[in-house]
C-alpha positions in Angstrom: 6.7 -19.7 -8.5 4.1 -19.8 -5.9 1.6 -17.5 -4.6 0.4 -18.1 -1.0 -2.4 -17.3 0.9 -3.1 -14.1 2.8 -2.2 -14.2 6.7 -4.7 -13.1 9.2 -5.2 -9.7 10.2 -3.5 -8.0 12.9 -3.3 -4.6 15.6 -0.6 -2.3 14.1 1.4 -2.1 17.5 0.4 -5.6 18.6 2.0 -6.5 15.0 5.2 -4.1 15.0 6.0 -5.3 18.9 5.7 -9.1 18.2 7.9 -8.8 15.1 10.7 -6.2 16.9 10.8 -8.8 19.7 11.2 -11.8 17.4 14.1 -9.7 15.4 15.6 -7.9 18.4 16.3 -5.4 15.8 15.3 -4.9 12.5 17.2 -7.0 10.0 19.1 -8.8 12.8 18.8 -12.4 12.7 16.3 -12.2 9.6 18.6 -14.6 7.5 18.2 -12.0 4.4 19.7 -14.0 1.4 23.5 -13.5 1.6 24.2 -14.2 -1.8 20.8 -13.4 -3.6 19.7 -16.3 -5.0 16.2 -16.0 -4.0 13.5 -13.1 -3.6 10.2 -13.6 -1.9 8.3 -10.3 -2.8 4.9 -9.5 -0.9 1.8 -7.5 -2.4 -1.9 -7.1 -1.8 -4.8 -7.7 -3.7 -5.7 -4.3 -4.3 -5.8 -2.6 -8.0 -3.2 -0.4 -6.2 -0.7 -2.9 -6.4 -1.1 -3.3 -9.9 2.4 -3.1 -10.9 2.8 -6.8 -8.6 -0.4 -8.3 -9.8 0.4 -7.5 -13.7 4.3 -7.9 -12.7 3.9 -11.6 -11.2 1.2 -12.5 -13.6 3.1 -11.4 -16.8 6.4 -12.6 -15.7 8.1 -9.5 -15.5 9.9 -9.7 -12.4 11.2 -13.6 -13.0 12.5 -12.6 -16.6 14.5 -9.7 -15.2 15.6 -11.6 -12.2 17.1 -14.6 -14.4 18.4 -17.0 -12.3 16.9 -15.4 -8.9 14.7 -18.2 -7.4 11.2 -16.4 -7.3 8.4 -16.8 -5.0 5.4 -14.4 -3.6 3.3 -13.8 -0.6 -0.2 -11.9 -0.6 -1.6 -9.9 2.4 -4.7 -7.8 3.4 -2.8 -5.5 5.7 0.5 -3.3 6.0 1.6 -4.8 9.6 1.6 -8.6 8.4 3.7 -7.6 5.6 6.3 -5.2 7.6 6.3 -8.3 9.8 7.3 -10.5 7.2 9.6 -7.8 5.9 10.9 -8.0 9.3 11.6 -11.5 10.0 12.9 -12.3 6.8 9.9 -13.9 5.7 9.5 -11.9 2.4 12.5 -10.0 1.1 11.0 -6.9 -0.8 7.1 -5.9 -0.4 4.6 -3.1 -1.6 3.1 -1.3 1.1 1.0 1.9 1.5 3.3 4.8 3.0 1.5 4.5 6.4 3.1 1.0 6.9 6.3 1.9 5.9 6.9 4.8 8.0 5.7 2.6 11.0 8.3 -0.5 10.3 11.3 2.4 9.7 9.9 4.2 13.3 9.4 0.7 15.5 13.0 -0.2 13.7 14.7 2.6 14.6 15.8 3.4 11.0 16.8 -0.5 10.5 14.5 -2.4 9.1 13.8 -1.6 4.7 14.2 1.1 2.8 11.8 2.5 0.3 13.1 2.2 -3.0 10.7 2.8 -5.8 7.0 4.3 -6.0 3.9 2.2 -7.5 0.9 4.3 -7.3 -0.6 7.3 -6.5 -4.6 8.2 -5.8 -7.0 5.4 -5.8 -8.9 5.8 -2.7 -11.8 7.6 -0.9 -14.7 7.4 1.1 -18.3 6.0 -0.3 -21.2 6.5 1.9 -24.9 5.1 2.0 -26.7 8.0 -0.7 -29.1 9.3 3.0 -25.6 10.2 3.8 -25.4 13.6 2.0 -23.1 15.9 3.0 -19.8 16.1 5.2 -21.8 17.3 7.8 -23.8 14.3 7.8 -20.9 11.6 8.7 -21.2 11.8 12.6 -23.5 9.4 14.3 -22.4 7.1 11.5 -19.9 3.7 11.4 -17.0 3.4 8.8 -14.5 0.8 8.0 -11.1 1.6 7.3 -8.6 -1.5 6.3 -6.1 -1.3 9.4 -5.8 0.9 12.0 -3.1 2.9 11.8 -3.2 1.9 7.8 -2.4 4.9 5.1 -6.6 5.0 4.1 -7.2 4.6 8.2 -4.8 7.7 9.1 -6.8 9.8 6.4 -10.2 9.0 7.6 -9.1 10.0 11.0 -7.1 12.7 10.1 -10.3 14.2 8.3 -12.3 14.0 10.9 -9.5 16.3 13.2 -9.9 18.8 10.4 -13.4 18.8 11.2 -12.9 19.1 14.7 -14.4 15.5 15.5 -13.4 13.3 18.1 -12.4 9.5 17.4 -10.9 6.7 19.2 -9.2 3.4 18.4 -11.8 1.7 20.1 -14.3 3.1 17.3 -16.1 5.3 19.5 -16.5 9.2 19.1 -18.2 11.2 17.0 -17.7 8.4 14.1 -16.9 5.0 14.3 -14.1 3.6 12.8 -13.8 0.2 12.7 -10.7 -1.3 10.6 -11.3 -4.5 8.9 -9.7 -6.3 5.9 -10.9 -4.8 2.5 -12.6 -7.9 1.1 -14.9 -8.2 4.5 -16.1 -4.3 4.5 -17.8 -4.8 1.4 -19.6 -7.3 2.4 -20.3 -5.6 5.7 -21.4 -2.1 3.5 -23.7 -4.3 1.5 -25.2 -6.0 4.7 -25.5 -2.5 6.4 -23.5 -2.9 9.1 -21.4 -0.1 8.0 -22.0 3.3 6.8 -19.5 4.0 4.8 -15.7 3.2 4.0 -12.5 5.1 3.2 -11.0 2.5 1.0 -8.3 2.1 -1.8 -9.3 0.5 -5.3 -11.2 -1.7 -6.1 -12.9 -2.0 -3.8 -14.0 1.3 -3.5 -15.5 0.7 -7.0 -16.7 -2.5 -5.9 -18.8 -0.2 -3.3 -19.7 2.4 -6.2 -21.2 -0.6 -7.9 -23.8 -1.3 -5.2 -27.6 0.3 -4.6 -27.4 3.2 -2.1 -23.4 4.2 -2.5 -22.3 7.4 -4.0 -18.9 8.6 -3.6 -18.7 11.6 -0.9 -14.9 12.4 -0.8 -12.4 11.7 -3.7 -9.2 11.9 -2.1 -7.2 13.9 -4.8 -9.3 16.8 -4.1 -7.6 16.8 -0.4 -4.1 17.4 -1.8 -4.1 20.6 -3.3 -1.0 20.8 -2.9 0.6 18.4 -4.8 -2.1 18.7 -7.3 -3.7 15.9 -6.3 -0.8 13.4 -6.3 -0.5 11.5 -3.1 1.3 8.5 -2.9 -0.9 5.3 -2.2 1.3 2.5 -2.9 5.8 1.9 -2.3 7.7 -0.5 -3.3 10.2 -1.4 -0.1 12.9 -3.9 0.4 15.0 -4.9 4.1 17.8 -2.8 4.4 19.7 -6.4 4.8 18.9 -7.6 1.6 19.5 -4.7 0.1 23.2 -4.2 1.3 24.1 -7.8 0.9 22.2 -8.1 -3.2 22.0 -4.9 -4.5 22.3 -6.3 -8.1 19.1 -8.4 -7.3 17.6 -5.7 -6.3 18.3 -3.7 -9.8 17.0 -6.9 -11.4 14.0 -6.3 -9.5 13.6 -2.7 -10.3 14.0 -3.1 -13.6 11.4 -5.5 -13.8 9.2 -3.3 -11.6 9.7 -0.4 -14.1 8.7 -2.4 -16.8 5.6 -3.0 -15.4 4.4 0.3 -14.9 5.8 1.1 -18.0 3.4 -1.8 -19.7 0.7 -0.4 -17.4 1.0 3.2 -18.9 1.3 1.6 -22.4 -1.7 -1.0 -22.7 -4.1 0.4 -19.2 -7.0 -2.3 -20.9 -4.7 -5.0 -21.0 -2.8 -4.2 -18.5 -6.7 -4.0 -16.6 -7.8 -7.3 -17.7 -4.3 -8.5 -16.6 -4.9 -7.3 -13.4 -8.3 -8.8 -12.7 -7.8 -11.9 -13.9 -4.8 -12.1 -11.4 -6.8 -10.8 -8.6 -9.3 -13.8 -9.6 -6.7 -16.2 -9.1 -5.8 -14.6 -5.6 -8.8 -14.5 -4.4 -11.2 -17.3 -5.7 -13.8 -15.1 -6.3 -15.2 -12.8 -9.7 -14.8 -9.5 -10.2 -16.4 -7.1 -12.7 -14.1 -6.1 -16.0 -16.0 -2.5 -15.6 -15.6 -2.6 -12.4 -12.1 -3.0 -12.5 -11.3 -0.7 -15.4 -13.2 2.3 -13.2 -10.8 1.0 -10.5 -7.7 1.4 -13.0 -8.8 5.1 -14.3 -9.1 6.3 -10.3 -5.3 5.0 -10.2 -1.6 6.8 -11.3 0.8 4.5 -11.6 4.2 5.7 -11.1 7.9 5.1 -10.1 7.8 8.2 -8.6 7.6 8.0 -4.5 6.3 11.4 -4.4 8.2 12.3 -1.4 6.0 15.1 -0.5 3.0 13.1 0.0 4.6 10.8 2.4 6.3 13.4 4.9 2.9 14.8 4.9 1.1 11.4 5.5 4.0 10.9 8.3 3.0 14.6 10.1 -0.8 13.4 10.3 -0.4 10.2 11.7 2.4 11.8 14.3 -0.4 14.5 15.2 -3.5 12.0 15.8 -1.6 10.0 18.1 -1.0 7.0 15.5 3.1 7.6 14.9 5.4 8.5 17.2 7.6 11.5 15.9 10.0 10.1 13.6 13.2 11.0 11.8 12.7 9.8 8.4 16.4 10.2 6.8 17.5 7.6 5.3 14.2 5.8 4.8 14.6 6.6 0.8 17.0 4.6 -1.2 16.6 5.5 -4.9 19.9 5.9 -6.5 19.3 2.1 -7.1 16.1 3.0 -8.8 17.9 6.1 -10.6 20.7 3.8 -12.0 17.9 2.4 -13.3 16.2 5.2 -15.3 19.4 6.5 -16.3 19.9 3.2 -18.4 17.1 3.7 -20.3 17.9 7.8 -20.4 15.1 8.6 -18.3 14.9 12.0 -15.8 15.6 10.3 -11.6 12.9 10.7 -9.5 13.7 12.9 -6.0 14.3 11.8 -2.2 14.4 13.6 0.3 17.1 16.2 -0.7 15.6 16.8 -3.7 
C-alpha cells in the first residue's frame, strides 16, 4: 500500500466544472472497479480524519478488506478529492459535509453517496490576543482552508449573522482568504493573517503560538444539537458502491473498527495519529499538541444528519450552494448492516 502526495489546491467551482466536464456525468465513464478488487480511499491530514490516519496506519482497513488491493491518496482540500471521487481516481474519500453536498449538487444526485460519519466538532476561529471581542473581527484578514469548504461556509456564515458583508474576492468588512491548512499557520505566525477558522490540528497548532487565544469554539454555535455538528463523512461513488457493495461492508467494518479503537485507547490512538501525520507530511508535530487536538474532536459513525441539512441551508443562503435536493445523498443501511452485526443501535438518514 501506498500513500501519495497531496494535489495542489483548487477554486471550488473551477474544481467541480473541470471534473463534471471530464465525467459528463457523475460516475459515467469513471471506470469504478466492476468487480471490486481494488479500493483507493482518500483522506486529509487533519486530526479530523483520524479514523483514516489511525485506520491506514494500523491496518484496519486492509485486514477487513482481505484480498481487496489497497491503496490511498491524501489531499488539502474537499474539491481535489470530490474530483478524484469523480473521475474515478479514488473510490471512497472522507470529506467535510461542505464538499459533499457540492459534488451530490454539481452531479445532479450522481456522483457518491455518504455512507458513514467520522467526526464531529474540532474546529474554530483563533485570533491574534489585540483581537478581543467579536466586535473586534472587522478590518481584520482570516484564512479559511477552501472557499466554499465546511470551516469556510461557517466563517462566512458568521459573519451574515453579524450583519457583515464579505466577498469571494476577500474584500468586505473581513477578509477571507482560503488557503491550504498547513500554509495558514505559517502565514498566522508571519502575521499576514489575523486569524483563522480552522479544523484540528491546526487550530491547536495556532493555540500553541505567542499572541493566539481562541475567540469562537464552534460547539457553542450549535445549540441545537448540543453542540454536535458533523466535521468529517466518510463518502464512496455511487458506481462503486452499486457494482461492490460487499467491499464496501469490508470497508465499513474496518472503518467502525477504527473509531471503535479511537474511543477505546484516545492516547494511543493520539500517538497513532501523529506519528502518521509525520509520515504525511515530513514535518514534526507536538504529542501535546496533538492530544489537545484529539480532546477538541468526537469521533463517531454517526453522520448527524441534522448538522449537515443545516450546513447545506447556510451555504445555499450566502450564495456558496445552489439550492439542492439532498434525497438520496445518505446511504446507511450498508453501514446499519453493519452495526446490527455486532448488535449495535443504526444510526438515522434522512427519514429518521
Amino acid at each position: 500500500m501506498r500513500v501519495s502526495p497531496p494535489p495542489p489546491r483548487t477554486l471550488v467551482a473551477a474544481a467541480l466544472a473541470l471534473s463534471l466536464a471530464a465525467t459528463g456525468c457523475a460516475g459515467e465513464g469513471n471506470g469504478a472497479d466492476a468487480d471490486g478488487s481494488s479500493l483507493t480511499l482518500g483522506y486529509f491530514p487533519n486530526i479530523t480524519h483520524a479514523p483514516a490516519l489511525i485506520g491506514v496506519e494500523d491496518g484496519l482497513y486492509e485486514e477487513a478488506l482481505g484480498d481487496v488491493d489497497f491503496d490511498t491518496r491524501t489531499f488539502h482540500n474537499g474539491p481535489d478529492a470530490v474530483n478524484a471521487l469523480f473521475s474515478g481516481e479514488i473510490d471512497a474519500a472522507f470529506l467535510g459535509p461542505n464538499p459533499a453536498v457540492n459534488g451530490w449538487s454539481q452531479s445532479g444526485g450522481e456522483a457518491l453517496h455518504i455512507i458513514a460519519g467520522a467526526a464531529a466538532q474540532g474546529s474554530g476561529l483563533v485570533v491574534r490576543d489585540d483581537i478581543e471581542t467579536i466586535d473586534d473581527l472587522p478590518g481584520h484578514t482570516f484564512s479559511t482552508p477552501m472557499l466554499g469548504g465546511t470551516q469556510d461556509v461557517a466563517l462566512r456564515w458568521f459573519a451574515r449573522e453579524q450583519g457583515w458583508e464579505v466577498d469571494t474576492a476577500g474584500g468586505g468588512d473581513l477578509s477571507i482568504i482560503p488557503q491550504d491548512n498547513p500554509d495558514t499557520v505559517d502565514a498566522f505566525e508571519l502575521g499576514e493573517i489575523d486569524g483563522a477558522w480552522i479544523p484540528e490540528p491546526h487550530l491547536s497548532r495556532i493555540l500553541a503560538q505567542d499572541d493566539a487565544h481562541l475567540l469562537i469554539d464552534e460547539p457553542d454555535l450549535w445549540e441545537e444539537t448540543d453542540g454536535m455538528y458533523v466535521t468529517t463523512l466518510l463518502v464512496v461513488n455511487a458506481d462503486y458502491l452499486e457494482n461492490n457493495p460487499e467491499t464496501v461492508a469490508d470497508l465499513l467494518r474496518g472503518h467502525v473498527e477504527s473509531v471503535d479503537r479511537i474511543d477505546d485507547a484516545p492516547e494511543e490512538s493520539a500517538e497513532t495519529a501523529r506519528l502518521h501525520l509525520e509520515d504525511l507530511t515530513g514535518g514534526t508535530l507536538d504529542p501535546e499538541i496533538t492530544a489537545t487536538a484529539f480532546d477538541n474532536v468526537a469521533f463517531t459513525v454517526d453522520p448527524i444528519v441534522p448538522s449537515l441539512l443545516t450546513q447545506a441551508e447556510q451555504a445555499e443562503a450566502i450564495g456558496l450552494l445552489d439550492p439542492v435536493d439532498l434525497t438520496g445523498i445518505y446511504a446507511l443501511d450498508p453501514l446499519n448492516d453493519v452495526l446490527a452485526e455486532a448488535g449495535r443501535e443504526p444510526v438515522v438518514g434522512l427519514e429518521g
